[in-house]
C-alpha angles and dihedrals in degrees: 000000000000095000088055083051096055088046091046097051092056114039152332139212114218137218097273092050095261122132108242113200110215121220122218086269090062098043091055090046095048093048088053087051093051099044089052105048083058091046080067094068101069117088097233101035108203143169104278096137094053099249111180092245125352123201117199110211115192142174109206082256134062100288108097132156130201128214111193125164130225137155104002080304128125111217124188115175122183125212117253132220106318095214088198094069117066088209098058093054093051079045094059096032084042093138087146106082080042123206128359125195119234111195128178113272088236092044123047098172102049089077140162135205127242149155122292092228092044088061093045083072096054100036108058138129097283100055101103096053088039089060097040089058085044089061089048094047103056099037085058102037100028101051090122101044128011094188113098096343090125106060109193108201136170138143132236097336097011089052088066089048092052087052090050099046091043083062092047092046093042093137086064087062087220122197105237116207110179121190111207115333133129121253109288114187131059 
């Protein structure tokens, strides 16, 4: 984790190949975003960092999400594969049911393609609270600037879901920083 610090403090790449040089705004963000998609990992997710408010999502299973408020910022940070359940691995590798379409809550017919597995970790039994915190979230927190006030973060597994979710909750125009997982989306 320290090595992908140093790389994210001083610089990205983004998705069309360019260096992006990140300002002292996006580092902080980015370190948030990474504290707190490891955060996820831990069975009983709590406070440790200090966040304004912080919101624990689960599934009965392994897929969780956080929402934890800073700095006038929404965060939400999936959980990523759990190595130690069987499950949650099939779950990530699930090439079987083959491709599913996201699409934004407010455009159905401006679509992508994933994974099945990958939307199994989006698409869980707490979306619709999730989402309904996100909404809250953002009208109390994002009254200034719309623009990039939600971050969506995860590593490995949860990456995928913060693609995902960045795709479903297209009208927030959220800021998507993935740790570690394959391309997604088609």
């Amino acid at each position: 984790m320290r090595l992908l610090l140093v790389l994210s403090i001083l610089a990205a790449i983004t998705t069309s190949g360019q260096l992006l040089l990140l300002t002292e705004e996006l580092r902080n963000i980015t370190t948030t975003a990474m504290e707190l998609s490891t955060i996820t990992y831990f069975s009983e997710p709590v406070n440790r960092l200090g966040f304004d408010t912080f919101q624990v999502f689960r599934d009965g299973t392994t897929d969780q999400a956080v929402l934890a408020t800073t700095n006038n910022r929404c965060y939400v940070a999936f959980r990523g594969t759990d190595l130690s359940n069987v499950a949650d691995i099939f779950q990530y590798f699930s090439l079987a049911e083959g491709d599913v379409d996201v699409c934004p809550l407010s455009d159905t017919s401006n679509c992508c393609r994933t994974r099945s597995g990958f939307a199994k970790a989006y698409y869980t039994p707490y979306r619709s609270s999730l989402e309904s915190s996100i909404a809250a979230c953002t009208s109390s927190f994002c009254t200034n600037n719309n623009d990039e006030c939600l971050i969506l973060t995860g590593h490995s597994q949860g990456g995928a879901a913060a693609q995902i979710a960045a795709i479903v909750l297209k009208a927030y125009n959220p800021f998507v920083i993935t740790f570690g997982n394959e391309p997604s989306l088609n």
